[in-house]
N, C-alpha and C positions, 0 to 999 in steps of 0.2 A: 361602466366600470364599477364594481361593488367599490363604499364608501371608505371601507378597511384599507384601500392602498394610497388612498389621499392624508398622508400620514400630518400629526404634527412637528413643531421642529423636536419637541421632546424624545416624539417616538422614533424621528431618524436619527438622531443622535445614539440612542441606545444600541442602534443596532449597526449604526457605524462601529461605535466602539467595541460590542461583541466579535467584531472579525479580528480583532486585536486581542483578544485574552490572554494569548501566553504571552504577551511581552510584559507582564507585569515583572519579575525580577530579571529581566534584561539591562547590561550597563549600557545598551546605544539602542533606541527604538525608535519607530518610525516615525519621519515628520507626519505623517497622517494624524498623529492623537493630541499634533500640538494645537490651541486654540482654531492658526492661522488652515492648518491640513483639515481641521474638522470643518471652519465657515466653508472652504470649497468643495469637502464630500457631499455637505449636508445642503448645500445653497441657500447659508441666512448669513447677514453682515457677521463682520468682526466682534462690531459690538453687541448683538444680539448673542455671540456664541459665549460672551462672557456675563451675560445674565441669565442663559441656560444650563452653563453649569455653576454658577450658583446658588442656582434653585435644585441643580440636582443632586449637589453636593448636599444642602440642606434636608433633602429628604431621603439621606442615604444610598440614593444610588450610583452615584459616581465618586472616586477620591482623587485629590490634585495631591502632584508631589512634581519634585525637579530633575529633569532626569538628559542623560547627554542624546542629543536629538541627529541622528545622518544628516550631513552639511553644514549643519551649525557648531558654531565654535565650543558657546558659552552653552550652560547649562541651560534648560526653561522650564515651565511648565507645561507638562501632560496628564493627563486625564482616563482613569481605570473605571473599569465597571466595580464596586463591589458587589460583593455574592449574591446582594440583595438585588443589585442592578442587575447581575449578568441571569438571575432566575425569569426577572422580568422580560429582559431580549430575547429569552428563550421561548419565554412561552406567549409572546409578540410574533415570533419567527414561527412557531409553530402552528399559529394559530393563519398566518397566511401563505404559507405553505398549502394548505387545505382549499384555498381560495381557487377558481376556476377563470380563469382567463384567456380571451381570442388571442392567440398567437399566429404565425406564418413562420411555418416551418415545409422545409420540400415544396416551396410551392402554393403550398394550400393553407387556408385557413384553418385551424384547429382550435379545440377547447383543452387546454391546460391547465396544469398548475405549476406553481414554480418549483413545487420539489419534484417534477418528471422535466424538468430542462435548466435547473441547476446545472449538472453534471457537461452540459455542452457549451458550459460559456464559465467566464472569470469575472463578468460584471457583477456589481453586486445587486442585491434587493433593491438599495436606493436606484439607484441606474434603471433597475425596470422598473420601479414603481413609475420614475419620474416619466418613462416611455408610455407608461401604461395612461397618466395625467395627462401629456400632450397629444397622443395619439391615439388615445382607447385600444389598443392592440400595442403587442411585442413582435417587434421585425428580428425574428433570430441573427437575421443575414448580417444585421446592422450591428449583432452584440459582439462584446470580445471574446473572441473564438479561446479555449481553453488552454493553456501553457503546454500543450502535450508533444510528447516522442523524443525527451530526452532521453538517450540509452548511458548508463554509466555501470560499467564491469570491473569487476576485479576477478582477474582468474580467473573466466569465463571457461566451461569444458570444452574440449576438441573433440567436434563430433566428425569421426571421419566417414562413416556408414550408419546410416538411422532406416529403418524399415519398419511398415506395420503402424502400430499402436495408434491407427484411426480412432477408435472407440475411446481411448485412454485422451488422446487428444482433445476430441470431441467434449466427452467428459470434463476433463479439468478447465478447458476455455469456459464450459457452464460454468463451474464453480468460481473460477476468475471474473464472470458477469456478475453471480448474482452479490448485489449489495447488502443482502442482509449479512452474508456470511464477511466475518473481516478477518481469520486468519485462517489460511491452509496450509494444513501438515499433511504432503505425501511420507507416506510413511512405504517402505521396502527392504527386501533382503539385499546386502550386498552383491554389486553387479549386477541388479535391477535396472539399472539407465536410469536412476530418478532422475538424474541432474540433467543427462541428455535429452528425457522425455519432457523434460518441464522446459528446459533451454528452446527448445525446437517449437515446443508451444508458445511460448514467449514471443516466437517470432510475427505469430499471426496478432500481437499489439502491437506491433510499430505503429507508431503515429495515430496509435487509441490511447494511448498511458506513456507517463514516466517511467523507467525501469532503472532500479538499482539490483543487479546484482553481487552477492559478497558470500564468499566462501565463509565458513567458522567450524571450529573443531573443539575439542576439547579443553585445547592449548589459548582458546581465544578470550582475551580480557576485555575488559569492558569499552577500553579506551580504542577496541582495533574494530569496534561495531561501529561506536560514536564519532570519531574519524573519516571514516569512508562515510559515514550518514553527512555530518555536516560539509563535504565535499558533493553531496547529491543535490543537498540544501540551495548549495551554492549555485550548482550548474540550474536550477531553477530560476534564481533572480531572489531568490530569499535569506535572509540571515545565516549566518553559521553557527554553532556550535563553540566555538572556539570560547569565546566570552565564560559561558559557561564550565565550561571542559575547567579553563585555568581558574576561576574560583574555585574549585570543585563544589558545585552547589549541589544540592541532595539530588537525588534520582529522581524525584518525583517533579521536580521544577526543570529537568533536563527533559525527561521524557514528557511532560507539557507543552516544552517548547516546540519541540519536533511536531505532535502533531498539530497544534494550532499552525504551523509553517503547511504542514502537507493538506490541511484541510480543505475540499473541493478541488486539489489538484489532480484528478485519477492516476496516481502513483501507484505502484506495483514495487513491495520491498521483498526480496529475495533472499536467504538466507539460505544457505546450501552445505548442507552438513549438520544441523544439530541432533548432539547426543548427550555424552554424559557431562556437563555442563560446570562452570563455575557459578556458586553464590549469586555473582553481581551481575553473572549475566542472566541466570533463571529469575533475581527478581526484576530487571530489566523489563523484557517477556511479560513477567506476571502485571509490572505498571504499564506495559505499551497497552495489553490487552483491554484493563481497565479502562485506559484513558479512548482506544479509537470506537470504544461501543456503539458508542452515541457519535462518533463523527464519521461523515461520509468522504468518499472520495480516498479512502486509501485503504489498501489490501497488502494483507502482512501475507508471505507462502514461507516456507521452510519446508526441506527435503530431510529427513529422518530416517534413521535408520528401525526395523522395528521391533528388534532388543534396547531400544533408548533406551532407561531406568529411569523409574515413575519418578524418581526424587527431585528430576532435571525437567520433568512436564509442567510448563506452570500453568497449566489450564488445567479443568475438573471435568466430570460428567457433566456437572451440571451445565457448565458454556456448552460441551457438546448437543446436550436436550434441548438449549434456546437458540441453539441454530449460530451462535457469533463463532464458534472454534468446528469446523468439518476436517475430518481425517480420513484421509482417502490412501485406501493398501492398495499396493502397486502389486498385480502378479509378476510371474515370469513370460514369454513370448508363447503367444498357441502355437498349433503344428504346422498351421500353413506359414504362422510369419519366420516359426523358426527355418522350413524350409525356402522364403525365399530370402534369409538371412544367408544360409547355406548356399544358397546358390543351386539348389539341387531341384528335384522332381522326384527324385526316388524314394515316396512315401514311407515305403517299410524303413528303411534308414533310417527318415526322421523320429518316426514314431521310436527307436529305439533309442536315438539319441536323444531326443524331448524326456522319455522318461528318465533315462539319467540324470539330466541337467535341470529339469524343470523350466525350459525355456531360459536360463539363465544368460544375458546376453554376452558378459563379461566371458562365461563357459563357452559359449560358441563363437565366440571372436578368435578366441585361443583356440578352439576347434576347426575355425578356420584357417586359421593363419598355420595350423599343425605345429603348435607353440606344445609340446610334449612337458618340457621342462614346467612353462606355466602351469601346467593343469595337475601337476605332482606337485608343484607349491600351494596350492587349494587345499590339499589334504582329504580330499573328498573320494579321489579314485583313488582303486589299486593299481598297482601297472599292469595289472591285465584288460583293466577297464579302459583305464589310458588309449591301449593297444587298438580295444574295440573299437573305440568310439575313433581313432582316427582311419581307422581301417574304412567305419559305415562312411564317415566326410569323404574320403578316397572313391568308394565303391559309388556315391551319389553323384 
């Protein structure tokens, strides 16, 4: 076992309490950061934990203050990283991350690291290290399996007919894997099926990820995002929102908090509808984006329309060029899926109907259903077009 995971108590201390950062301006935080929560993460006495963080208090990297503790009555003492501390846990964590170690995974022995098998388990670094101390090898089988397949919807789409969009699927579940990328905007024209193509997608994470999905529109304030999030929070086994909500503490300590709560959890956050936006909610966005860069384990998507107005993007080129913001444009349906939309085989039809509509699925649903009325409220045909096009859906 390389020497780097036989840590001292300084060093598991530091990075105990890095999994805790955003609880610093929370009014109820976890018994984990109090003296007693840190002897049993860390596995040193009582009294050893209060000469280790007196020494680290001393050398700036930890600060004590009293703070109201889950089960406990009276207020106590807990224990924060300062910026000093929490730079040091980072680049302690980073530095064995890199590190290569015999695992058992499927079966077999392998050579690892801990950042290619974070993402399948909730134990922490200490947890393995100490595995790593007693048994020179990581029994995966043995760790705590990850919190995953909570599904939590608001207004979910009714997908009554979904056909096709193999490639689009394919695609987008890529984009939902890769880790580097932390927010996806499908971007499309109206009656695209974004919400259905991504919905239907979504469904091949069950029991890979948490999902929250939640509708928003233009009408939506800050407090109708922040709400359903800390209800997600919830359904996870994690703090809520709520503490903070009724302070109204700044955005930037609300949006902290969130994701220190989702960090390593493989969450999947949904947003379905964003466009022309309010203020609070574009800088919302702009601090989520900031803050999940650097953390893994959670994937922001949002479905766009793509006439959005640049004013309401809170991402630049530049996220686009460094890979953390991918936008991916949704076409219309090709000619085979439109025709097995249609229900038909009578190619020339489709092809005449495909070029009017550009595959539009919304257009051919109402083309199918011979929804006359619908397809004159589009404003797109004439009524002679109208005519056509349900004549060729008839003639196929």
């Amino acid at each position: 076992m390389d020497s780097a995971w036989d840590m001292d108590s300084e060093t598991r201390l530091l990075l105990h309490l890095l999994r805790f950062s955003g609880y610093k301006e929370e009014y109820v935080v976890p018994v984990e950061i109090t003296q007693r929560g840190i002897s049993e993460a860390i596995g040193v006495k009582l009294t050893h934990v209060s000469r280790l963080t007196r020494s680290l208090i001393s050398s700036g990297m930890i600060e004590e203050k009293k703070a109201h503790v889950q089960g406990i009555q009276r207020r106590v003492k807990v224990y924060f990283l300062t910026k000093k501390g929490e730079e040091k846990a980072e680049e302690i964590m980073r530095n064995l991350e890199k590190i290569s170690f015999i695992a058992i995974m499927d079966g077999k022995e392998q050579e690892l690291t801990y950042k290619e098998i974070k993402g399948r388990t909730s134990s922490s670094i200490l947890e393995i290290a100490e595995m790593l101390k007693k048994e020179g090898k990581v029994d995966m089988d043995a760790l705590e399996p990850p919190p995953v397949g909570t599904f939590l919807a608001f207004h979910p789409p009714e997908i009554e007919f979904f056909v096709g969009r193999k490639r689009e699927i394919k695609e987008i579940s890529l984009l939902l894997e890769n880790q580097d990328i932390k927010i996806l905007i499908i971007y499309g024209n109206p009656g695209y099926g974004k919400s259905s193509l991504l919905f239907h997608t979504l469904r091949g994470f069950s029991g890979r990820a948490n999902l929250l999905w939640l509708p928003v529109s233009r009408k939506s304030r800050l407090t109708d995002i922040l709400n359903p999030t800390s209800s997600f929070l919830s359904s996870l086994g994690k703090s809520g929102l709520e503490p903070l909500i009724f302070e109204k503490r700044p955005m930037e300590d609300i949006v902290k908090a969130i994701v220190s709560r989702l960090k390593g959890t493989e969450s999947i956050l949904v947003f379905d509808g964003y466009e022309e936006m309010r203020d609070e909610v574009v800088e919302f966005f702009m601090q989520l984006l900031h803050e999940i860069e650097s953390s893994e384990g959670i994937k922001i998507v949002l479905t766009a329309r793509e006439d959005a107005p640049y004013y309401s993007r809170f991402y630049g080129p530049a996220d686009v060029d460094r890979g953390v913001v991918y936008e991916y444009h949704l076409s219309g349906l090709n000619t085979e899926e439109t025709a097995e939309f249609l229900g038909t085989n009578n190619m020339d039809a489709v092809k005449k109907i495909h070029l009017l509509t550009k595959g539009n699925p919304r257009l051919l649903r109402m083309i199918k259903n011979r929804d006359a009325e619908g397809l004159k409220s589009t404003g797109r045909f004439s009524i002679e077009e109208i005519k056509m096009l349900l004549y060729l859906a008839e003639k196929g």
